[in-house]
C-alpha positions in Angstrom: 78.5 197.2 36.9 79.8 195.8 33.8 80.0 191.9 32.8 83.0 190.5 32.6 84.1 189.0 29.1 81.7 185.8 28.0 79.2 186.7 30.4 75.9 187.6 28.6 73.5 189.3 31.3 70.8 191.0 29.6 70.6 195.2 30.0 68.3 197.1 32.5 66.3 198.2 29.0 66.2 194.8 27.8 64.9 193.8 31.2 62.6 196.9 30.9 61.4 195.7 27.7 59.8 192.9 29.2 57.0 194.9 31.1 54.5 194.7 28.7 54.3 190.6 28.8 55.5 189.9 31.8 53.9 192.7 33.9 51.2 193.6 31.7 49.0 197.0 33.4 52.1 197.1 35.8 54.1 200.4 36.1 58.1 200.4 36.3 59.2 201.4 40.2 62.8 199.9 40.2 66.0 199.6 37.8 68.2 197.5 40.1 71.8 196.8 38.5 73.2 195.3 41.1 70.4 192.8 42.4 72.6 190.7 45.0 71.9 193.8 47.0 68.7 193.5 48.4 66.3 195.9 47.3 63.0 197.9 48.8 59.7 198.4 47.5 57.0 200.0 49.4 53.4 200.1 48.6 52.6 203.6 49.4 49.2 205.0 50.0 47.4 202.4 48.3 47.3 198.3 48.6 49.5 197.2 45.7 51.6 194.3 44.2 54.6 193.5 43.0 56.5 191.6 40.1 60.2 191.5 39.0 62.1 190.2 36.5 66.1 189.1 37.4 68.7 188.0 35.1 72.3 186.7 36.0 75.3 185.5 35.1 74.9 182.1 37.3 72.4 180.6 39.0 70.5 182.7 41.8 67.5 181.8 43.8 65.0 185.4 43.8 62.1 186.3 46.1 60.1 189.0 47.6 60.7 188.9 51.6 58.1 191.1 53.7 59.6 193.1 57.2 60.0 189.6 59.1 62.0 188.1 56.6 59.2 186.2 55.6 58.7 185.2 52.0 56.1 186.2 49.8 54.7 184.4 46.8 56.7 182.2 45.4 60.7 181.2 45.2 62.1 181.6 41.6 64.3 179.0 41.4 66.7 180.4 38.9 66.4 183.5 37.2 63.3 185.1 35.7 59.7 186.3 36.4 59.8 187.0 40.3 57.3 185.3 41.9 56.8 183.0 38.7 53.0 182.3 38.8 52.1 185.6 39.9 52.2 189.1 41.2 52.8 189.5 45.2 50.7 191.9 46.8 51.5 194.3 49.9 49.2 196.3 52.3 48.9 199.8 52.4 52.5 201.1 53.7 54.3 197.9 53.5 57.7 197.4 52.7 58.7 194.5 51.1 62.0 193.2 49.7 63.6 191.5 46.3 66.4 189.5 47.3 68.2 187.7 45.4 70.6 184.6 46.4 73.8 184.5 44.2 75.9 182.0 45.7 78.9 181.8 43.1 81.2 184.7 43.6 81.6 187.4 41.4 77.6 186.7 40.1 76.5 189.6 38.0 72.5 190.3 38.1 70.1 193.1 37.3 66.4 193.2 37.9 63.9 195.1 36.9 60.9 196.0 39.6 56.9 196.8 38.7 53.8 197.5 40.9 50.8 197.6 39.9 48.9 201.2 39.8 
């Protein structure tokens, strides 16, 4: 997706870019260009957790829901770090869920996904 003119919503590689401060001894799982689509992560084999980082082109709200719509961690209230104090963690096989709430039409945002190994 590309922004339209005058909007300045940071690449998938600048968001990438970030991973070594804001997910430090995470691994990259996702590259999500269109992040108002919700978007799965699943822990695999092993317990893990999870950390995102979303930018937009207006305000969004951004979490991590679990299989009962439940949310986990925190509620980034605009966007950024995904939850912001903190990795959220899932159990062996779990699926969990970035969403991410644009309520202005025509939004534009991208996210980036880690877990950790």
């Amino acid at each position: 997706m590309t922004p339209a003119p005058g909007l300045d919503v940071p690449s998938l590689e600048q968001l990438s870019a970030r991973g070594t401060t804001d997910a430090p001894m995470m691994r990259e799982t996702a590259r999500v260009d269109d992040a108002t689509k919700p978007t799965d992560v699943e822990s695999g084999a092993n317990d893990t957790c999870f950390r995102a980082v979303v930018a937009s082109s207006a305000p969004v709200k951004a979490w991590f829901a679990d299989a009962s719509y439940g949310v986990r961690g925190e509620l980034a209230e605009s966007a950024g770090i995904v939850p912001p104090r903190g990795p959220v963690c899932a159990k062996k096989g779990e699926r969990l869920r970035l969403v991410v709430d644009a309520t202005a039409p025509g939004t534009i945002a991208r996210a980036v996904v880690w877990q950790s190994p």
